[in-house]
C-alpha positions as CSV (number, residue, x, y, z in Angstrom):
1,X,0.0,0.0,0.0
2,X,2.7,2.2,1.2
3,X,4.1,1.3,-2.5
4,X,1.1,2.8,-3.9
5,X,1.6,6.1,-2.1
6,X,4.3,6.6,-3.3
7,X,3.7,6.3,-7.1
8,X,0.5,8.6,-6.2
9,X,2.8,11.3,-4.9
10,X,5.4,10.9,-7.8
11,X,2.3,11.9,-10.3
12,X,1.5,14.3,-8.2
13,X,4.5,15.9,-8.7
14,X,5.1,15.0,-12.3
15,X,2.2,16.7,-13.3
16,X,2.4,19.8,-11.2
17,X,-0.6,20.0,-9.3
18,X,-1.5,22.8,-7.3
19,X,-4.0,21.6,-4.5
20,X,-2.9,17.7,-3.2
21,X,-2.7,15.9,-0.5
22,X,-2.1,12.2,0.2
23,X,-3.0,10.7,3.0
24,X,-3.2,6.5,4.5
25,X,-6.4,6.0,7.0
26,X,-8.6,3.0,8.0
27,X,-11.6,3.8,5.7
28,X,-14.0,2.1,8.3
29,X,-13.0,5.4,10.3
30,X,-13.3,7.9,7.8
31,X,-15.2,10.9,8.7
32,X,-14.8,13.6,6.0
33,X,-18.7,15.0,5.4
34,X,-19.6,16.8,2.0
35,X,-15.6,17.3,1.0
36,X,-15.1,15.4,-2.2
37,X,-16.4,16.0,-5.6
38,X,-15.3,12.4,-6.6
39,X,-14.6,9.4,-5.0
40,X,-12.9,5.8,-6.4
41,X,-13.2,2.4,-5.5
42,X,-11.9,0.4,-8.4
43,X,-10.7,-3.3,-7.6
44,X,-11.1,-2.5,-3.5
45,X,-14.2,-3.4,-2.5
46,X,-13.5,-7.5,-2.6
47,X,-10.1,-6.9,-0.3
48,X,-12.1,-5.3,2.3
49,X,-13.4,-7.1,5.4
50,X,-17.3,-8.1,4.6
51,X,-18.0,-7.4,8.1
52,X,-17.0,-3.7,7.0
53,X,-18.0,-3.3,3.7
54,X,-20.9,-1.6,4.8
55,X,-19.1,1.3,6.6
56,X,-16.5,1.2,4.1
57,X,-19.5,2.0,1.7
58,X,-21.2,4.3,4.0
59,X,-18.0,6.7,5.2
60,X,-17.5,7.1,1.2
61,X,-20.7,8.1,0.5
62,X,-21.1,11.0,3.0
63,X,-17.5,12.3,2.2
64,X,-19.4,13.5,-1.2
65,X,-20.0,16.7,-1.7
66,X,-24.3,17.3,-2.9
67,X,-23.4,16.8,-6.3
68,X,-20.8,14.3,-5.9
69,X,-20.0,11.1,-7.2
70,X,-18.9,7.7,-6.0
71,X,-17.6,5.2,-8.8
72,X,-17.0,1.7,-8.0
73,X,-15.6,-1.0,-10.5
74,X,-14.8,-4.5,-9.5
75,X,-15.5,-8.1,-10.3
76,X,-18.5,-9.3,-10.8
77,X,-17.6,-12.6,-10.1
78,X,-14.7,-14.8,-8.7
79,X,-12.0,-13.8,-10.4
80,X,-8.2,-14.2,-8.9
81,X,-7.1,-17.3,-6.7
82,X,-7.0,-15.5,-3.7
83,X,-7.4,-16.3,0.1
84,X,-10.0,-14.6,1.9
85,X,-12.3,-12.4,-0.2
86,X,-15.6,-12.0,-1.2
87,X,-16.3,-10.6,-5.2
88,X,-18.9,-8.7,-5.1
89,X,-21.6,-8.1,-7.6
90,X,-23.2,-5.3,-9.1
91,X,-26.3,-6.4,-7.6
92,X,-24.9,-6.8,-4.4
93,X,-23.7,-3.2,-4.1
94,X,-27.4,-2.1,-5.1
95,X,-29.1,-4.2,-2.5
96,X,-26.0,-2.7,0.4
97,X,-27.4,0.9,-1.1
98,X,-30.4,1.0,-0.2
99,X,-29.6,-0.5,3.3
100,X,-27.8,2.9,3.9
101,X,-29.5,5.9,2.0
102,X,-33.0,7.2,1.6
103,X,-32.8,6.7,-1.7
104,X,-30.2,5.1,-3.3
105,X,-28.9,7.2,-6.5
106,X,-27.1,4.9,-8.8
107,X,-26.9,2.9,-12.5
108,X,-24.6,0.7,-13.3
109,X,-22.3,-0.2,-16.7
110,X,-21.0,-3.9,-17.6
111,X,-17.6,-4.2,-19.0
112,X,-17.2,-7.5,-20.4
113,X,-14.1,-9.0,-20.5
114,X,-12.2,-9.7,-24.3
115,X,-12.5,-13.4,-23.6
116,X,-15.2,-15.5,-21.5
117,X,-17.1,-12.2,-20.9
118,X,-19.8,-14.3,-19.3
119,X,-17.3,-16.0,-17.2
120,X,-14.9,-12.7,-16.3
121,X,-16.9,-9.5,-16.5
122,X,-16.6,-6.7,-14.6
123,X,-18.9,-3.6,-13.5
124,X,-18.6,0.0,-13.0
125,X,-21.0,1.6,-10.8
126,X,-21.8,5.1,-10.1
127,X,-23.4,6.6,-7.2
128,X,-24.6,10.1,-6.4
129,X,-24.8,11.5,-3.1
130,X,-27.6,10.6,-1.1
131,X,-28.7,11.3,2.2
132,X,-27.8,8.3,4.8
133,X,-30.6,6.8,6.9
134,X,-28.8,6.0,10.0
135,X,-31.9,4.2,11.3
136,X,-32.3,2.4,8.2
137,X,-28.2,1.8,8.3
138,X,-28.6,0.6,11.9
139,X,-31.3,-1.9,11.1
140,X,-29.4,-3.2,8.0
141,X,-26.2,-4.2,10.4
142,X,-28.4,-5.9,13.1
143,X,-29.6,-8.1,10.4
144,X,-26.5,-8.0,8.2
145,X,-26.6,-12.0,8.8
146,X,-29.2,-12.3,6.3
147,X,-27.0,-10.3,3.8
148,X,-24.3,-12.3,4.2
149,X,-26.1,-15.5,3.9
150,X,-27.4,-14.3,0.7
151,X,-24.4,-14.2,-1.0
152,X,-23.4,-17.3,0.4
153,X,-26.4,-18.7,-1.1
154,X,-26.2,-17.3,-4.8
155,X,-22.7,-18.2,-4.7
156,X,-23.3,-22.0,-3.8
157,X,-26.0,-21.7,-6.5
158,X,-23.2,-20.6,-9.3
159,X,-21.2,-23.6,-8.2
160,X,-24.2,-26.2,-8.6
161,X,-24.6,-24.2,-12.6
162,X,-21.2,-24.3,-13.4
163,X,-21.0,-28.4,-11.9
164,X,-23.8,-28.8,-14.1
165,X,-22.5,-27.4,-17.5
166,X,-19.3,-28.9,-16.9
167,X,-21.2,-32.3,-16.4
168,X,-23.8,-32.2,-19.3
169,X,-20.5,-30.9,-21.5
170,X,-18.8,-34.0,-20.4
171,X,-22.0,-35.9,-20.9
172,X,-21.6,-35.4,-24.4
173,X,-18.2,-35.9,-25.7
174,X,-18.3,-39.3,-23.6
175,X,-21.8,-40.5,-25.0
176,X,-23.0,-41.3,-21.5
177,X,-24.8,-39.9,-18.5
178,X,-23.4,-41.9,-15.9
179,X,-20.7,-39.3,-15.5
180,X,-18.8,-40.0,-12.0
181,X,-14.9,-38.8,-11.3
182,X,-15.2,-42.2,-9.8
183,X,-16.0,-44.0,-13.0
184,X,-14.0,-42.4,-15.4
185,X,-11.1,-44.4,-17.3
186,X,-8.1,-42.9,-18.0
187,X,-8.9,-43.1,-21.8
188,X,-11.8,-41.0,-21.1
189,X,-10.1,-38.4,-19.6
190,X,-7.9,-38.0,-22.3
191,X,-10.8,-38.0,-24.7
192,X,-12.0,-35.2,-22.6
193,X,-9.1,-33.1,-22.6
194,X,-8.5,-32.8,-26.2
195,X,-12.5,-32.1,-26.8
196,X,-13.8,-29.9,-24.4
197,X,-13.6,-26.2,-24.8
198,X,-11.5,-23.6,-22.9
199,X,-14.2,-21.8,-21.9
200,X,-14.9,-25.4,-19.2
201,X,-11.8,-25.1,-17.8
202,X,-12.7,-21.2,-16.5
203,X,-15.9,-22.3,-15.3
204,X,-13.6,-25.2,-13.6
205,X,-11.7,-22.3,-12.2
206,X,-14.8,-20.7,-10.9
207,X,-15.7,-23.4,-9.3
208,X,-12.4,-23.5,-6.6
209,X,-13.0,-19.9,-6.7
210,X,-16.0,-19.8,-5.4
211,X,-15.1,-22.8,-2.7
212,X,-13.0,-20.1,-1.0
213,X,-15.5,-17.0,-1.3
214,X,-18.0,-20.0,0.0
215,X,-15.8,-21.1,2.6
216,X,-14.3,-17.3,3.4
217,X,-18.6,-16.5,4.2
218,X,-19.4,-19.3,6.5
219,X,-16.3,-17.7,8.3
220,X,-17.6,-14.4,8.5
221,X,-21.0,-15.3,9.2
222,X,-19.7,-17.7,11.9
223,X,-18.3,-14.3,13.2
224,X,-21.0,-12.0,13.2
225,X,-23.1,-14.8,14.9
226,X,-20.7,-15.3,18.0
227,X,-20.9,-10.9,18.4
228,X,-17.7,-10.1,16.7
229,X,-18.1,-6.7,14.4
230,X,-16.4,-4.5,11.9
231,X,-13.1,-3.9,14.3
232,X,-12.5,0.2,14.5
233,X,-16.1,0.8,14.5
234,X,-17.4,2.6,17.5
């Protein structure tokens, strides 16, 4: 992160800007109201902790200024092999909105990906300032639970979709719908290799992907269910 800083200070520089200022803080603890005519979150939101996403969310959206905007562009699906994240959809961020403003202000753009755009897609999302409900926000977290066994829900769904393309795909090349790992030969699985499509072995890669977000969920719910909370939250 530091890293990052860094680089953001050498354009800084390079470029000769007047009015900057570059500082590191815990954005669960943000409390800048109305100061920001623009605000980014592009590739963040799946690093931070889902028991915080909402104030993360939240503290970004008050920073705005009335006319302000907040843009947020991420995955809108498992995505990198990486330990202890959540990818969270376009959808998802609507149905966090409206747990925190009035009136949630926001539309939302696909960017497909080059290749497999069903498979790797991404999202931008924008986000005008709203007013913040803070019984409606206080409400959400007492029942955030419910939120977070959503997502674990839709994302045990994907995986059953993805088993099941991968399965009727295999179903075909081998002629045969008893399809078991168990009861496969090794001629069949080299029959299977050199037939079946890339495109299978990115769903494949969704599937382990979405094992850890699964896994990473029942985690967090575990935690909100023994009283643990966003830590730094007051």
């Amino acid at each position: 992160m530091d890293n990052y800083l860094d680089k953001a200070e050498e354009q800084a520089r390079k470029h000769k800007l007047v009015h900057w200022n570059i500082e590191k803080m815990n954005a669960t603890q943000m409390d800048f109201d109305s100061e920001f005519d623009l605000i980014s979150a592009v590739l963040l939101l799946h690093e931070v902790d889902p028991l915080c996403l909402p104030y993360v969310i939240r503290n970004m959206i008050r920073a705005l200024k009335p006319e302000g905007t907040l843009v947020i562009s991420d995955f809108q699906g498992p995505y990198e092999q990486e330990e202890g994240i959540v990818a969270w959809s376009a959808e998802d961020i609507k149905f966090l909105l409206k747990g925190i403003c009035e009136e949630a202000k926001v539309s939302f753009e696909p960017l497909p990906a080059g290749k497999y755009p069903k498979e790797l897609g991404f999202y931008a999302c924008y986000v005008k300032k709203s007013r913040i409900d803070d019984t409606k926000f206080e409400q959400f977290m007492e029942n955030y639970k419910e939120f977070l066994e959503r997502k674990k829900n839709e994302s045990k769904e994907l995986r059953r979709e993805l088993r099941r393309q991968i399965k009727e795909r295999v179903t075909k090349i081998l002629e045969r719908s008893d399809i078991d790992t168990k009861n496969i030969s090794d001629e069949e699985m080299e029959k299977i290799k050199g037939a079946i499509e890339d495109e299978y072995g990115i769903k494949a890669h969704k599937i382990r992907l979405l094992n850890n977000q699964i896994e990473f969920l029942g985690d967090k719910i575990d935690e909100f269910s023994s009283g643990t909370r966003c830590a730094g939250v007051d």
